[in-house]
ZAKOLKOL-237974 format. One record per residue: residue number from 0; x, z, y of N, C-alpha, C, CB in turn. Coordinates in steps of 0.05 Angstrom, whole numbers, plus 5000, padded with zeros to 4 digits. Atoms other than C-alpha are relative to their C-alpha. Glycine has a CB too. Example, Ala and Ser with C-alpha at 12.3 -4.5 7.8 and 13.67 -1.06 7.14 Angstrom:
% ZAKOLKOL-237974
  num  n_px  n_pz  n_py  ca_px  ca_pz  ca_py  c_px  c_pz  c_py  cb_px  cb_pz  cb_py
    0  5018  5000  4976   5246   5156   4910  5018  5000  5024   4980   5025   5001
    1  4984  4999  4976   5273   5143   4979  4985  5014  5022   5009   4971   5009
END
This chain:
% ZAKOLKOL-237974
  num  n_px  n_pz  n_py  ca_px  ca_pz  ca_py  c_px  c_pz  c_py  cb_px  cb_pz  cb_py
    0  5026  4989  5004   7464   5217   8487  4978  4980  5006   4996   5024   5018
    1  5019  5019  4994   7401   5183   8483  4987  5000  5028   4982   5002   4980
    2  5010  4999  4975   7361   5167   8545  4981  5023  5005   4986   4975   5006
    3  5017  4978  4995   7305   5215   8520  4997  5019  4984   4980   4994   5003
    4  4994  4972  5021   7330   5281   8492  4965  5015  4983   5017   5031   5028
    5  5013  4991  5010   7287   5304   8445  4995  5032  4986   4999   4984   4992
    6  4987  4969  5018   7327   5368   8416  5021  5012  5025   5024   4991   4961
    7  4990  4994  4986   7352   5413   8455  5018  5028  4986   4982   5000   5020
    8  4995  4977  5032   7392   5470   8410  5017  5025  5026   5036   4979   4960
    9  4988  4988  4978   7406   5536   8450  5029  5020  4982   4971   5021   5017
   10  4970  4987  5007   7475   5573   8429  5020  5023  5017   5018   4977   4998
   11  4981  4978  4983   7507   5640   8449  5029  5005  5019   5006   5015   4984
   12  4976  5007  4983   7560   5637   8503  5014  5020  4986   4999   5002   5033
   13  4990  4985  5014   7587   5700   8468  5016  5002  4967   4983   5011   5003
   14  4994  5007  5025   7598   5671   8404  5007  4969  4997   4978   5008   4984
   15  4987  5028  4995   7650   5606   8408  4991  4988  4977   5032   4999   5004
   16  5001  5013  5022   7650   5592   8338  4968  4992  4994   5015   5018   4979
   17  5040  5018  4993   7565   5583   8341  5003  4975  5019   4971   5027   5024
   18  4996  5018  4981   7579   5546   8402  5010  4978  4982   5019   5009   5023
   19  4983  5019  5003   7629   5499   8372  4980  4984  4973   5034   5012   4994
   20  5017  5008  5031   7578   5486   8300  4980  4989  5017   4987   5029   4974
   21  5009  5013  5000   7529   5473   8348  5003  4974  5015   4987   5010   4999
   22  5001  5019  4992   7557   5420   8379  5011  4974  4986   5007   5005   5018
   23  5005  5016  5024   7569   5382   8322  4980  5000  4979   5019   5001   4989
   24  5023  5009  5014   7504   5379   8291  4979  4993  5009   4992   5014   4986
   25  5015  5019  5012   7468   5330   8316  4975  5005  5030   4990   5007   4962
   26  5016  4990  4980   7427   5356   8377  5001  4983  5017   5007   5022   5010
   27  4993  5030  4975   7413   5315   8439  5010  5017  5026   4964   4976   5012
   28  4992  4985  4975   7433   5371   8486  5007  5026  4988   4975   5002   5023
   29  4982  4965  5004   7474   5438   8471  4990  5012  5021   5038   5004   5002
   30  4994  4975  4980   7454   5497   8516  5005  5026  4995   4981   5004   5016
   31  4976  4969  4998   7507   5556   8526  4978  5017  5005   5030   5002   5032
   32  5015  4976  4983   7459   5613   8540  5029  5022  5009   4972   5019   4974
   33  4989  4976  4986   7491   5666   8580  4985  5017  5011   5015   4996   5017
   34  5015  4982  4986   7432   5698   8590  4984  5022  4980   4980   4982   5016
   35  5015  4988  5023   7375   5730   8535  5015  4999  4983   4976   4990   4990
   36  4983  5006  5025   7422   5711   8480  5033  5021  5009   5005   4957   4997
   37  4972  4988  4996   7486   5754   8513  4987  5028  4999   5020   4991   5029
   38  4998  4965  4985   7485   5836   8513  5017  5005  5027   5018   5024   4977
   39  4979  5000  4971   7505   5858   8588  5024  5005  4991   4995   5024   5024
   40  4973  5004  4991   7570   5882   8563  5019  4981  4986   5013   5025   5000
   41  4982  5032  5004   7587   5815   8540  4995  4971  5016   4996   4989   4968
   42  4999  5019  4976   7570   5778   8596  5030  4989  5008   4987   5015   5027
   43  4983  5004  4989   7634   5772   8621  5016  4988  4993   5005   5013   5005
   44  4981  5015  5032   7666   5751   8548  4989  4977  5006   4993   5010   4962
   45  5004  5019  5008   7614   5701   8547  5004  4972  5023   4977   5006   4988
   46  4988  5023  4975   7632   5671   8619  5018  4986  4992   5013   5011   5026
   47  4975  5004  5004   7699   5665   8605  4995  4988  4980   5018   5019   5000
   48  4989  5017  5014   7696   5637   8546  4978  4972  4997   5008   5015   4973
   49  5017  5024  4991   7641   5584   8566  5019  4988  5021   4968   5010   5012
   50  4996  5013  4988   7678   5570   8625  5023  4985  4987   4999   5010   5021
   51  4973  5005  5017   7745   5561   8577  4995  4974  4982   5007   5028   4978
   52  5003  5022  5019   7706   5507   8530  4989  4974  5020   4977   5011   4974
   53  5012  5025  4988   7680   5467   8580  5022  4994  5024   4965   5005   5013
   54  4972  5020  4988   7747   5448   8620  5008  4983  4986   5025   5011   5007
   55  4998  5029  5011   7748   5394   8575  4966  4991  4997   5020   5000   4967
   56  5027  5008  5003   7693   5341   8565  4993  5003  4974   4994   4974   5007
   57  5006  4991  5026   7652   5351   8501  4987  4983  4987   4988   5021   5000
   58  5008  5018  5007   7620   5312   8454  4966  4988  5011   5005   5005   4976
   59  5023  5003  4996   7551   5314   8476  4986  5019  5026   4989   5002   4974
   60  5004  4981  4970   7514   5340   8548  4993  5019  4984   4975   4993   5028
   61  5007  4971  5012   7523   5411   8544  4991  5012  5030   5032   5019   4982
   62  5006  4986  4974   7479   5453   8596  5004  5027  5001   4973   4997   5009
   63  5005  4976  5011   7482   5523   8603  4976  5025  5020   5033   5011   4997
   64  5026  4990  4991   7432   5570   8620  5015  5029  5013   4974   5005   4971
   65  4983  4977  4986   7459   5623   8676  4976  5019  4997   5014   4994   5035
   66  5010  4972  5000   7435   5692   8685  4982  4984  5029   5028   5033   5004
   67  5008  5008  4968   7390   5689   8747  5017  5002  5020   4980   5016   5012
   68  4986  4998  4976   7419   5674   8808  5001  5026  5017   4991   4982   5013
   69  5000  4974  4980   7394   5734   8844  5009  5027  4992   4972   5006   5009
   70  4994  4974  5020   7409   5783   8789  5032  5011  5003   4995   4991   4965
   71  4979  4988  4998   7470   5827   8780  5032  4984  4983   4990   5028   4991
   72  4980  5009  5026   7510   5774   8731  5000  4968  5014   4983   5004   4959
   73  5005  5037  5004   7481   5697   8757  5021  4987  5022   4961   4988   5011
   74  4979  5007  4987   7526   5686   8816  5025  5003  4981   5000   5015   5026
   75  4981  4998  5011   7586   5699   8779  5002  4976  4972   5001   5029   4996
   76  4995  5015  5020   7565   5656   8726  4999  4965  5010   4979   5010   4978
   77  4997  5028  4978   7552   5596   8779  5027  4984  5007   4992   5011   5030
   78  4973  5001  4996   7622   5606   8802  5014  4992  4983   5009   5019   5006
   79  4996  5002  5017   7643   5607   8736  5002  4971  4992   4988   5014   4992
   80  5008  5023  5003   7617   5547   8710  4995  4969  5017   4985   5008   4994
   81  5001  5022  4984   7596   5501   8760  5022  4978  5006   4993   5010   5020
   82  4976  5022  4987   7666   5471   8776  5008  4984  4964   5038   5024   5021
   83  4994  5011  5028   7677   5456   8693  4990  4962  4995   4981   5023   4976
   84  4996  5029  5006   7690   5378   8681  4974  5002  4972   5041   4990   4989
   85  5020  5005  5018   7645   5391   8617  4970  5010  5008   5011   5012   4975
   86  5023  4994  5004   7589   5409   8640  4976  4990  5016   5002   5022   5001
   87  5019  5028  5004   7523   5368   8647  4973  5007  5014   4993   4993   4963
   88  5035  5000  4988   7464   5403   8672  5000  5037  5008   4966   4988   4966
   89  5006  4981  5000   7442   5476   8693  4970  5019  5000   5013   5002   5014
   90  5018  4978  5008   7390   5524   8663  4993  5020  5019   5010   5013   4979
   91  5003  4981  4988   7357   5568   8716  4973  5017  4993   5003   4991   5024
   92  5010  4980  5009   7327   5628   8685  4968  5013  5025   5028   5021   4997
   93  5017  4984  4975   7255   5663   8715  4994  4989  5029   5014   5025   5006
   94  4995  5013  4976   7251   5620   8772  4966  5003  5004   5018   4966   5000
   95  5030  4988  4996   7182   5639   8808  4993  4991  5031   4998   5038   4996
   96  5004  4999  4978   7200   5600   8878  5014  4974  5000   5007   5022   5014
   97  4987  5029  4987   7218   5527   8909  5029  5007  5016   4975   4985   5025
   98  4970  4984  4983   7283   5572   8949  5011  5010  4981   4997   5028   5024
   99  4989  5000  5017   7307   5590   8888  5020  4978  4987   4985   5005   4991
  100  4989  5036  5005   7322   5522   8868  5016  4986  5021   4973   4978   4998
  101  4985  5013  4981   7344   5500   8929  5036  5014  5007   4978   5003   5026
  102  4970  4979  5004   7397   5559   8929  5022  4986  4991   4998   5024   4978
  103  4988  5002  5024   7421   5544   8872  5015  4966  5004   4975   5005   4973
  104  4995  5032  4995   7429   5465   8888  5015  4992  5025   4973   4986   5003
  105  4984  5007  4984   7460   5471   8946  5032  5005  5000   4989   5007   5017
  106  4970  5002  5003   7524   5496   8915  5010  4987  4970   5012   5030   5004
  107  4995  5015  5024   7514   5463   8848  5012  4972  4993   4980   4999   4992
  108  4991  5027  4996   7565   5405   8854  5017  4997  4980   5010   4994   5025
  109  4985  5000  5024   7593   5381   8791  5035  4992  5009   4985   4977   4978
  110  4979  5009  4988   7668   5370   8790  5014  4968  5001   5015   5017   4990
  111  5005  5039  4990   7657   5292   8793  4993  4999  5028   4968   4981   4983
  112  5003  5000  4964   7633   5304   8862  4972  4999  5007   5016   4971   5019
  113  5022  4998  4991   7565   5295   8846  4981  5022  5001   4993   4985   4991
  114  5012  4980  5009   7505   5339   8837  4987  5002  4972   4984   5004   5016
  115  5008  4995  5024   7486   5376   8780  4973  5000  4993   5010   5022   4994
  116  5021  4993  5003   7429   5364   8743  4980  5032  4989   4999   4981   4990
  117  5004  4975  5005   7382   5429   8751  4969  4999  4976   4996   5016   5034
  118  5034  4994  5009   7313   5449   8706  5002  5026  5008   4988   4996   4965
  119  5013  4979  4990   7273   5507   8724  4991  5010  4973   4977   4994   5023
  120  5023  4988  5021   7243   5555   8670  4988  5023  5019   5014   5014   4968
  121  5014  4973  4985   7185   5592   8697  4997  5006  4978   4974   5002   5020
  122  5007  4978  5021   7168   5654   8658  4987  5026  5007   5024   5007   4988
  123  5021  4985  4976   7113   5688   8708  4980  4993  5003   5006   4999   5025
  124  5020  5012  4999   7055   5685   8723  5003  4991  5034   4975   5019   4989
  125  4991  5016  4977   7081   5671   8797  5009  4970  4994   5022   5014   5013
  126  4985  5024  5001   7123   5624   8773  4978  4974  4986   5030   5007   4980
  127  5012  5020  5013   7069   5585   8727  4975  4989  5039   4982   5017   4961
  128  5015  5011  4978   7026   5582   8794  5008  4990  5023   4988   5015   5007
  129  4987  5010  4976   7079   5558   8843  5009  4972  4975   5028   5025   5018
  130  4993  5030  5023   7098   5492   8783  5009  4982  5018   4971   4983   4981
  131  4997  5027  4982   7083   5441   8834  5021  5010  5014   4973   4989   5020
  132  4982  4992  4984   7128   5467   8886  5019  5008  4990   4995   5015   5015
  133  4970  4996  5002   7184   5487   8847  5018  4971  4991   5004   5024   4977
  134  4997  5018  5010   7181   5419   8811  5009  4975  5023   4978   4999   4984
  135  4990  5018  4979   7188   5387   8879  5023  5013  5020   4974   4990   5017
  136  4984  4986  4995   7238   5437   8907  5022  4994  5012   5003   5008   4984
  137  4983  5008  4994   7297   5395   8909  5006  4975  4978   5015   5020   5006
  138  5000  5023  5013   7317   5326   8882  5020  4996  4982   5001   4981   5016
  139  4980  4999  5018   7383   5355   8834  4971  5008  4980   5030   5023   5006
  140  5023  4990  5021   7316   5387   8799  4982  4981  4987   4981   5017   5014
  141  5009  5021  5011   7307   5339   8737  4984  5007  4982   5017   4983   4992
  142  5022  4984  5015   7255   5388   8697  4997  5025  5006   5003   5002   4975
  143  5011  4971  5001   7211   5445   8693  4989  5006  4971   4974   5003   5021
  144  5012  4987  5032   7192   5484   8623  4996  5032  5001   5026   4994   4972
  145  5013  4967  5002   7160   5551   8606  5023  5017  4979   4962   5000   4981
  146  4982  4979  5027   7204   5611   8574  4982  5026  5002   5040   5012   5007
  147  5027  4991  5016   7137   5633   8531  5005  5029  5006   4995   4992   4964
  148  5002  4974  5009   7164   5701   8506  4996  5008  5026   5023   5012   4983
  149  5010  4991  4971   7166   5726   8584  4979  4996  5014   5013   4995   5015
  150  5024  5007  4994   7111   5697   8597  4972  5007  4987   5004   4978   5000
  151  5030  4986  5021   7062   5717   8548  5009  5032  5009   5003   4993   4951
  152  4998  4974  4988   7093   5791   8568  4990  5009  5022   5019   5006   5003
  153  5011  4990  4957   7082   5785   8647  4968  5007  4990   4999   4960   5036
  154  5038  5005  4991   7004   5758   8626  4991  5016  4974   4982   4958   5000
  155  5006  4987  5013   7000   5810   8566  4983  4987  4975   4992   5017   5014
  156  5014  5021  5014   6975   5760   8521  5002  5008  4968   5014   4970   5007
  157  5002  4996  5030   6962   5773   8443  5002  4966  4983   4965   5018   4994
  158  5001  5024  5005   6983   5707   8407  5009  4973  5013   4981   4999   4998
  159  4986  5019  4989   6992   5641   8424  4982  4980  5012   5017   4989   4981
  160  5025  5015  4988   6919   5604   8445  5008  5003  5035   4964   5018   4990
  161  5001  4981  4969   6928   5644   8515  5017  4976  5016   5019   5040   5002
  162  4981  5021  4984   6988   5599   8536  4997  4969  5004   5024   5001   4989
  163  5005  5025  4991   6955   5538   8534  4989  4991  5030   4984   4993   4981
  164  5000  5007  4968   6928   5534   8602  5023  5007  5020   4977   5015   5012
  165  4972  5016  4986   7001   5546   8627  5011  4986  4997   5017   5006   5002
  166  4980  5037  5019   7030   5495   8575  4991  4980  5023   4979   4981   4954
  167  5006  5030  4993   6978   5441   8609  5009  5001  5039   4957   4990   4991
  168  4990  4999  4969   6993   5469   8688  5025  4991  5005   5001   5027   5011
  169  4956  4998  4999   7077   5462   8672  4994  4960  4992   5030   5031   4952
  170  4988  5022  5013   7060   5385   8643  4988  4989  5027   4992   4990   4967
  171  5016  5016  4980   7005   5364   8700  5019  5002  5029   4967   5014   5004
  172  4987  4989  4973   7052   5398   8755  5038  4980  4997   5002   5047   4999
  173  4961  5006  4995   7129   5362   8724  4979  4966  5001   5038   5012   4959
  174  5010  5038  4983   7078   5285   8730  4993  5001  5024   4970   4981   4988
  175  5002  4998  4975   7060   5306   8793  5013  4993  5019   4998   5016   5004
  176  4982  4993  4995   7125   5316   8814  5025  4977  4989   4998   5027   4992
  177  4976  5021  5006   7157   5247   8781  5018  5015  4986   5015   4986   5025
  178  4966  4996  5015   7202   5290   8731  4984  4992  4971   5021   5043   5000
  179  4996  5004  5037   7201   5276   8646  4971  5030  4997   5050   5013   4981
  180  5026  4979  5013   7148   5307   8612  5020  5029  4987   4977   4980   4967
  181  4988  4975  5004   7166   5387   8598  5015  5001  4965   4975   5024   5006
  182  5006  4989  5025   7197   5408   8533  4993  5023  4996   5016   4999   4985
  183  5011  4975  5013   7167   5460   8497  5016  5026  4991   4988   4992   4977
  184  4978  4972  5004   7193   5534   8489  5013  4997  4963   4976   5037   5005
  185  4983  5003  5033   7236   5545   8427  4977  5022  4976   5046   5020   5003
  186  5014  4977  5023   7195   5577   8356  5013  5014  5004   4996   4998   4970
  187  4987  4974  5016   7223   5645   8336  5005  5004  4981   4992   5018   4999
  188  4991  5000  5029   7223   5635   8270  5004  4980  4987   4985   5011   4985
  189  4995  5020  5009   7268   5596   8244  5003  4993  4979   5012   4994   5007
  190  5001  5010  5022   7248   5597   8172  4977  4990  5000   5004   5015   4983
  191  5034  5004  5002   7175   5578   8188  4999  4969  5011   4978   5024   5023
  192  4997  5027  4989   7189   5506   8195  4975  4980  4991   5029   4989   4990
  193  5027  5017  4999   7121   5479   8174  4980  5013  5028   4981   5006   4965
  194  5019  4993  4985   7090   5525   8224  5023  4993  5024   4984   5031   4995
  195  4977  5022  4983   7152   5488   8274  4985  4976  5003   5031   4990   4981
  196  5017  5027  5001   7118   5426   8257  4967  4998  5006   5004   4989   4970
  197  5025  5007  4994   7043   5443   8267  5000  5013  5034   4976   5014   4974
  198  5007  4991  4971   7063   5482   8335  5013  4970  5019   5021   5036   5008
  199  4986  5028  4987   7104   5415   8355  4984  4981  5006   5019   4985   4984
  200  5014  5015  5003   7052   5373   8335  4974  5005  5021   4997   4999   4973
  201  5019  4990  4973   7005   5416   8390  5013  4996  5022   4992   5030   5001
  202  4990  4999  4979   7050   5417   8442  5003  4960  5011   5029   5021   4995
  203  5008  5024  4983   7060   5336   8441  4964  4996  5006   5013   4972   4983
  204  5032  5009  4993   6973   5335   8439  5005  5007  5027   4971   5017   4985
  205  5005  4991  4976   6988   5373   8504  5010  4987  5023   5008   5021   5000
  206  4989  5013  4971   7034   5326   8543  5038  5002  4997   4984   5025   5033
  207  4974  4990  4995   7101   5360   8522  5021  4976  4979   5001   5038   4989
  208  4980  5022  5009   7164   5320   8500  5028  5010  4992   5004   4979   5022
  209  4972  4996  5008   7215   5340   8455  5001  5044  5004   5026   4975   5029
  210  5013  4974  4998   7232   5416   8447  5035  5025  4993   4967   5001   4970
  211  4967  4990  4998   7295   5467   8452  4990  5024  4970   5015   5020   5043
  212  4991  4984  5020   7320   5504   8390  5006  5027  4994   5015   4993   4995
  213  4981  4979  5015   7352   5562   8359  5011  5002  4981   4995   5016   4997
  214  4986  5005  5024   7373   5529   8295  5007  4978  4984   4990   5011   4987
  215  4997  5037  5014   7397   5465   8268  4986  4998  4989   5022   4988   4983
  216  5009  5000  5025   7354   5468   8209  4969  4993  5012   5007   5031   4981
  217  5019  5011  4988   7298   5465   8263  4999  4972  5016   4995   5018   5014
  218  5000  5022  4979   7325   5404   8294  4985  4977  4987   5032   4991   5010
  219  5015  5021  5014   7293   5342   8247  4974  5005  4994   5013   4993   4978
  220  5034  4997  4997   7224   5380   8251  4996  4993  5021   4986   5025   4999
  221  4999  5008  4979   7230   5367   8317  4993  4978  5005   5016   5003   5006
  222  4990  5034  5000   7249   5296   8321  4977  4989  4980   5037   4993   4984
  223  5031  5015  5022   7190   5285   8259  4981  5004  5016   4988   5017   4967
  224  5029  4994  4986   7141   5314   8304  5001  4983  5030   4995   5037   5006
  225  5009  5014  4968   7152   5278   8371  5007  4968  4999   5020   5016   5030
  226  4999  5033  5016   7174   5204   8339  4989  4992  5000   5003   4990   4979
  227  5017  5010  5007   7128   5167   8335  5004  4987  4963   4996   4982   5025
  228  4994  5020  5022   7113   5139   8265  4986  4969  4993   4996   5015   4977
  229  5002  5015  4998   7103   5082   8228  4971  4984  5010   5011   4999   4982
  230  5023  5011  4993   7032   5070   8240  4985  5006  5031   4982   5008   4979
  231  5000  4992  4968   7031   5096   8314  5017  4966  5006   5024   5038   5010
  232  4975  5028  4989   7090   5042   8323  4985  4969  4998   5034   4997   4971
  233  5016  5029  4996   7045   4986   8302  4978  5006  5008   4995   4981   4977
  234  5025  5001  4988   6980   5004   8331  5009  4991  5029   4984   5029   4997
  235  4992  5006  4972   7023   5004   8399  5010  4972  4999   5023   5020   5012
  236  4990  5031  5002   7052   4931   8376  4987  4987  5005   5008   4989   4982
  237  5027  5012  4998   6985   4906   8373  4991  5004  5021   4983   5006   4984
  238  5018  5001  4975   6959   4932   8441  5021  4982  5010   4991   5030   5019
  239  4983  5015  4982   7022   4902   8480  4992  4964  4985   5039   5014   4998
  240  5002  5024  5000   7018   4840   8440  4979  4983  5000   5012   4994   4987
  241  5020  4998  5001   6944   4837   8444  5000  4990  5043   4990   5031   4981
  242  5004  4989  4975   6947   4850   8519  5029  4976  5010   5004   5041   5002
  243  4977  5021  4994   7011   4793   8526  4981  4972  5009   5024   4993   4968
  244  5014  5039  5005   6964   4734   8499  4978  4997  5013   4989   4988   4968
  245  5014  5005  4988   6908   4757   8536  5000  5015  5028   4983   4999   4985
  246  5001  4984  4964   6903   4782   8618  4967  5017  4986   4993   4965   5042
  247  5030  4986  4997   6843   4840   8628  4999  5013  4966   4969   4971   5010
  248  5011  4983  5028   6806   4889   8575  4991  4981  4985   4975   5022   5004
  249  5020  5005  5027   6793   4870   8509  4997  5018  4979   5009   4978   4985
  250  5010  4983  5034   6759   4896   8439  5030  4986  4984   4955   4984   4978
  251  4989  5012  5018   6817   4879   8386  4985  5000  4972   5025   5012   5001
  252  5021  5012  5022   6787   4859   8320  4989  5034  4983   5021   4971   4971
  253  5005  4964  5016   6792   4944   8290  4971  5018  5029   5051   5030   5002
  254  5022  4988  4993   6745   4956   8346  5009  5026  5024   4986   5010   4970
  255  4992  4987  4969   6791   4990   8399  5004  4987  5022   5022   5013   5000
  256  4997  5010  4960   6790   4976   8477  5025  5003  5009   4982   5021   5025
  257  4976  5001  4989   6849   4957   8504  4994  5001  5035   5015   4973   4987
  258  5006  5003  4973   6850   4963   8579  5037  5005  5012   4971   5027   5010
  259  4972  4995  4994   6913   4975   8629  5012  5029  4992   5003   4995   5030
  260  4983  4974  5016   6919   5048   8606  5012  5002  4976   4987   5021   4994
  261  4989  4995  5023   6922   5033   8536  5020  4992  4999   4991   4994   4982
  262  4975  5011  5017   6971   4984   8538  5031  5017  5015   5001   4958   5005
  263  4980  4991  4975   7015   5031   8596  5006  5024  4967   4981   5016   5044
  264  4991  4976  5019   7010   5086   8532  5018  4986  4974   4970   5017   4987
  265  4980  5015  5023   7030   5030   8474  5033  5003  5009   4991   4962   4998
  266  4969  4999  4987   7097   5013   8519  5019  5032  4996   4996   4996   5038
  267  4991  4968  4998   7105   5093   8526  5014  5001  4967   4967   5027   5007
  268  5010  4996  5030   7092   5101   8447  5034  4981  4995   4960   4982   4988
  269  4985  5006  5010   7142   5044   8435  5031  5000  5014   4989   4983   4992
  270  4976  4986  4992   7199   5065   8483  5010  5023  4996   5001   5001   5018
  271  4988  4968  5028   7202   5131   8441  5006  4996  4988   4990   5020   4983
  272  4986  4994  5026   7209   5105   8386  5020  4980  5000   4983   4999   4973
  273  4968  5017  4994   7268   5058   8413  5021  5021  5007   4999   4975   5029
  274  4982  4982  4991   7290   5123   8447  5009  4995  5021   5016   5004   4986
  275  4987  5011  4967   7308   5086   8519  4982  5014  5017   4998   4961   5009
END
């Protein structure tokens, strides 16, 4: 996998044969849901047969997204999972508290011996106002991201404007906090792949990086929208090599200011589109 996942593709623990398609197409991260994506009385199918595919290693980090911990299904799926040789990272659902996380991390030990890496999805309006503190929580905790649909429900929201002042709290609170910039909640509709691309294209203005799925077909909108392209790629060539030949701010000849931020954003700009 690359250093900086950009696709994240989510897939029904309940349904192997989905599972298995998507982990051959192309994604930078598979996640098993066992949570919104299962009916309760297939929770139990979809343990079992999550925990069944991941006793072997797989082609690409696969995380999976447990039920809450505190709920009537998330321990069991902890148990479950957690000890599986294949598996790479863990999804913690609704999380609205820094003890949550810690819970969860203190028995989350992969069966390499180390610890698992955790993210947080808040999906509260508790949870969007505790960010900082869950984001610093515990040091297996290598992201935080918003799961919208519950979230626009808690705060009764009409649309999609409303969630921008949680979008920018979840991005200012995971730099705060030294983790990767957030990805962005998954579209709903996955035939609306131009309106994929102009909501993608908002979410990086906002800070966000890269963005989880529900459909292959959405994955290369994805990847078009947070890439940098070709004329991003050389504007950033020019500040660094602008900023090489000479120490301190300068004007370059087009009439932009280079200073130490710009050229800290060029580097950024062109370690995306290397992908390290």
């Amino acid at each position: 996998m690359t250093d900086t996942p950009l696709t994240w593709l989510y897939a029904p623990g309940d349904r192997p044969a989905v599972v298995a398609k998507a982990l051959a197409c192309g994604a930078d991260v598979v996640v098993i849901d066992l949570e919104d994506a299962v009916a309760p009385d297939r929770k139990a199918y979809a343990r079992a047969a999550t925990a069944e595919l991941l006793h072997d290693p797989q082609p690409v980090p696969v995380h999976v997204r447990v039920n809450a911990p505190g709920g009537p299904w998330g321990e069991a799926d902890l148990a479950a999972v957690v000890p599986a040789p294949g598996l790479s990272g863990l999804r913690l659902p609704k999380v609205s508290s820094p003890a949550e996380v810690v819970r969860v991390a203190r028995r989350a030990v992969s069966a390499h011996g180390g610890a698992l890496p955790l993210y947080a999805l808040l999906e509260s309006a508790l949870g969007i106002e505790r960010a900082h503190a869950v984001a610093t929580a515990h040091p297996s905790l290598r992201g935080i991201a918003i799961g919208e649909a519950d979230l626009r429900a808690d705060l009764g929201l009409q649309g999609d404007a409303g969630l921008d002042w949680s979008r920018s709290r979840v991005v200012v609170a995971a730099r705060a906090a030294g983790l990767a910039p957030p990805t962005q909640s998954v579209h709903p509709d996955i035939r609306d792949l131009e309106g994929l691309l102009a909501s993608c294209a908002h979410g990086r203005a906002l800070g966000f990086l890269g963005r989880a799925a529900i459909h292959p077909r959405q994955l290369p909108v994805i990847e078009r929208a947070y890439l940098p392209g070709e004329e991003e790629i050389e504007r950033a060539e020019a500040i660094v090599k602008a900023a090489a030949a000479e120490r301190g701010a300068q004007a370059l000849p087009d009439g932009r200011f280079v200073d130490a931020a710009a050229v800290a954003e060029a580097r950024r700009t062109l370690s995306l589109a290397r992908r390290t």
